[in-house]
C-alpha positions as CSV (number, residue, x, y, z in Angstrom):
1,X,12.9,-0.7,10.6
2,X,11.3,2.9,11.8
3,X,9.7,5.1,9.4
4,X,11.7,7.5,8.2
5,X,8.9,10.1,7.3
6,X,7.6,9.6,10.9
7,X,11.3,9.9,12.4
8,X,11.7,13.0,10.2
9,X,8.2,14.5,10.8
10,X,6.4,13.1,14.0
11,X,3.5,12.2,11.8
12,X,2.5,9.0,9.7
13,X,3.3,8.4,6.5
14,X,0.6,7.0,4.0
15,X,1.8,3.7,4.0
16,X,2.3,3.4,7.7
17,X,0.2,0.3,9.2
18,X,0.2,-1.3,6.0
19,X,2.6,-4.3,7.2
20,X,0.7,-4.6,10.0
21,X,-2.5,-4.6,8.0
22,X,-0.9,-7.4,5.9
23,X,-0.2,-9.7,8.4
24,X,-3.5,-9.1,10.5
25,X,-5.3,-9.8,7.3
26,X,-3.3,-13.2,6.9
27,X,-4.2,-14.0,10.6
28,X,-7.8,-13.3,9.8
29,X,-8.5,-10.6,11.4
30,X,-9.9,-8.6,8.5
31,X,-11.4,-5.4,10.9
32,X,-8.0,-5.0,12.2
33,X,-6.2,-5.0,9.1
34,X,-8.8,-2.6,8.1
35,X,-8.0,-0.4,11.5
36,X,-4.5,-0.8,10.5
37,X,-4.5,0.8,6.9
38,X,-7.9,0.1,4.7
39,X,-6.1,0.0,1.7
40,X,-5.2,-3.5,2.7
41,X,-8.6,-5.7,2.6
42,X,-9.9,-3.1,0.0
43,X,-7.2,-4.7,-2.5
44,X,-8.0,-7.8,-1.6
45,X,-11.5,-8.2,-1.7
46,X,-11.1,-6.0,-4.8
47,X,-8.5,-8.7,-6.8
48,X,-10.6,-11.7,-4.7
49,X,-14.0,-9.8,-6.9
50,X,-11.7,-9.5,-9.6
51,X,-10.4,-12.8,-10.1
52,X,-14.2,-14.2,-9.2
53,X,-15.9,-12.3,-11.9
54,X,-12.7,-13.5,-14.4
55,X,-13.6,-17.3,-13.3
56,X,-17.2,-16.6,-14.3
57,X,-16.9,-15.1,-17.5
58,X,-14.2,-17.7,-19.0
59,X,-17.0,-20.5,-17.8
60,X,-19.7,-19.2,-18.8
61,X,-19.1,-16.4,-21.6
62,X,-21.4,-13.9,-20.3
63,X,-20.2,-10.6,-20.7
64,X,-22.6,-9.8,-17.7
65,X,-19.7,-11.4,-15.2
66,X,-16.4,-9.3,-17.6
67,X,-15.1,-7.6,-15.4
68,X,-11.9,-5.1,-15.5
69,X,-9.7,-3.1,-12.9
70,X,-11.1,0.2,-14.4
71,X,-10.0,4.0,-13.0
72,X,-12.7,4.1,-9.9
73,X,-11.2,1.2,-8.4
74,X,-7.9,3.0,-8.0
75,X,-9.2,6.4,-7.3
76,X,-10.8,4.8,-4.3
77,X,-7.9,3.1,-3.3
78,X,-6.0,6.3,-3.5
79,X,-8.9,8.2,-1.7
80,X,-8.6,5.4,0.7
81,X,-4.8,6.3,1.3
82,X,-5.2,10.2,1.7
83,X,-8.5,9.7,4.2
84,X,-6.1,7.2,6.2
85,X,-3.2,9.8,6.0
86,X,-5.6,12.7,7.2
87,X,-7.7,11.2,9.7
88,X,-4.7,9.1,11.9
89,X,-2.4,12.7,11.5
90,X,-5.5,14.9,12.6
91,X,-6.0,12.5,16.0
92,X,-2.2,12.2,15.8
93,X,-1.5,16.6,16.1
94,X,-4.6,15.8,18.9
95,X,-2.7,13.0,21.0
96,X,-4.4,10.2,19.9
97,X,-2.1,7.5,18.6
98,X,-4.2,5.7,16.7
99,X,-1.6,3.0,15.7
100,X,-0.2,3.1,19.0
101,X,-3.5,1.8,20.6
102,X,-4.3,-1.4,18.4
103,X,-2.5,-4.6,19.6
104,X,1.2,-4.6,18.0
105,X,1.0,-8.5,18.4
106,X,-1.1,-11.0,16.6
Protein backbone atom coordinates (compact mmCIF):
# COMPACT_ATOMS: atom_id res chain seq x y z
CA UNK A 1 0.00 0.00 0.00
CA UNK A 2 1.51 3.67 -1.27
CA UNK A 3 2.08 6.36 1.13
CA UNK A 4 -0.50 8.52 1.25
CA UNK A 5 1.59 11.65 2.53
CA UNK A 6 4.03 10.87 -0.32
CA UNK A 7 1.02 10.42 -2.91
CA UNK A 8 -0.42 13.72 -1.52
CA UNK A 9 2.93 15.61 -1.16
CA UNK A 10 5.83 14.15 -3.37
CA UNK A 11 7.90 13.97 -0.35
CA UNK A 12 8.54 11.18 2.50
CA UNK A 13 6.81 10.91 5.31
CA UNK A 14 8.68 10.25 8.70
CA UNK A 15 7.87 6.75 8.81
CA UNK A 16 8.64 5.93 5.31
CA UNK A 17 11.38 3.02 5.01
CA UNK A 18 10.58 1.90 8.25
CA UNK A 19 8.98 -1.52 6.89
CA UNK A 20 11.75 -1.91 4.86
CA UNK A 21 14.06 -1.17 7.70
CA UNK A 22 12.21 -3.90 9.64
CA UNK A 23 12.57 -6.65 7.44
CA UNK A 24 16.29 -5.81 6.41
CA UNK A 25 17.01 -5.86 10.08
CA UNK A 26 15.37 -9.40 10.36
CA UNK A 27 17.52 -10.44 7.32
CA UNK A 28 20.57 -9.18 9.01
CA UNK A 29 21.45 -6.64 7.34
CA UNK A 30 21.56 -4.06 10.19
CA UNK A 31 23.43 -0.97 7.85
CA UNK A 32 20.64 -1.23 5.57
CA UNK A 33 17.90 -1.19 7.92
CA UNK A 34 19.81 1.66 9.22
CA UNK A 35 19.92 3.37 5.44
CA UNK A 36 16.37 2.57 5.39
CA UNK A 37 14.98 4.50 8.53
CA UNK A 38 17.60 4.58 11.71
CA UNK A 39 14.98 4.63 14.03
CA UNK A 40 14.80 0.94 13.34
CA UNK A 41 18.16 -0.73 14.80
CA UNK A 42 18.22 2.31 17.29
CA UNK A 43 15.13 0.63 19.06
CA UNK A 44 16.53 -2.43 18.92
CA UNK A 45 19.75 -2.25 20.13
CA UNK A 46 18.17 0.16 22.61
CA UNK A 47 15.32 -2.63 24.06
CA UNK A 48 18.31 -5.48 23.31
CA UNK A 49 20.61 -2.84 26.06
CA UNK A 50 17.58 -2.56 27.86
CA UNK A 51 16.44 -5.91 28.45
CA UNK A 52 20.50 -6.91 28.94
CA UNK A 53 21.04 -4.42 31.73
CA UNK A 54 17.31 -5.77 33.28
CA UNK A 55 18.90 -9.49 33.15
CA UNK A 56 21.95 -8.18 35.10
CA UNK A 57 20.42 -6.39 37.68
CA UNK A 58 17.74 -9.16 38.76
CA UNK A 59 21.03 -11.62 38.92
CA UNK A 60 23.11 -9.84 40.44
CA UNK A 61 21.30 -6.86 42.51
CA UNK A 62 23.67 -4.23 41.58
CA UNK A 63 22.10 -1.09 41.07
CA UNK A 64 25.19 -0.26 38.83
CA UNK A 65 23.46 -2.56 35.87
CA UNK A 66 19.38 -0.77 36.81
CA UNK A 67 18.63 0.53 34.06
CA UNK A 68 15.32 2.46 32.72
CA UNK A 69 13.89 3.82 29.34
CA UNK A 70 14.39 7.45 30.62
CA UNK A 71 13.42 10.87 28.36
CA UNK A 72 16.99 10.99 26.33
CA UNK A 73 16.33 7.69 24.85
CA UNK A 74 13.17 8.95 23.24
CA UNK A 75 14.26 12.44 22.40
CA UNK A 76 16.89 10.67 20.30
CA UNK A 77 14.69 8.49 18.76
CA UNK A 78 12.54 11.40 17.84
CA UNK A 79 15.63 13.43 16.72
CA UNK A 80 16.45 10.41 14.84
CA UNK A 81 12.93 10.62 13.05
CA UNK A 82 13.01 14.51 12.14
CA UNK A 83 17.03 14.21 10.88
CA UNK A 84 15.65 11.11 8.67
CA UNK A 85 12.63 13.26 7.52
CA UNK A 86 14.97 16.32 6.71
CA UNK A 87 17.88 14.86 5.27
CA UNK A 88 15.94 12.09 2.56
CA UNK A 89 13.36 15.31 1.70
CA UNK A 90 16.34 17.86 1.19
CA UNK A 91 18.16 15.18 -1.42
CA UNK A 92 14.54 14.28 -2.32
CA UNK A 93 13.56 18.50 -3.51
CA UNK A 94 17.42 17.90 -5.10
CA UNK A 95 16.62 14.58 -7.21
CA UNK A 96 18.20 12.25 -5.17
CA UNK A 97 15.83 9.32 -4.28
CA UNK A 98 17.44 8.15 -1.54
CA UNK A 99 14.90 5.17 -1.01
CA UNK A 100 14.66 4.68 -4.55
CA UNK A 101 18.40 3.73 -4.77
CA UNK A 102 18.76 1.02 -1.98
CA UNK A 103 17.83 -2.53 -3.11
CA UNK A 104 13.84 -2.95 -2.82
CA UNK A 105 14.57 -6.74 -2.43
CA UNK A 106 16.26 -8.73 0.22
Amino acid sequence: MPCLFRLLTGFYCPGCGGTRALWALLSGHPLLSFLYHPLVPYSALTAVWLLGSRLLYRRTGKEKYRRELTLPYVYFGIGLIVLNFLIKNILLARGIDVLAMLPGSI
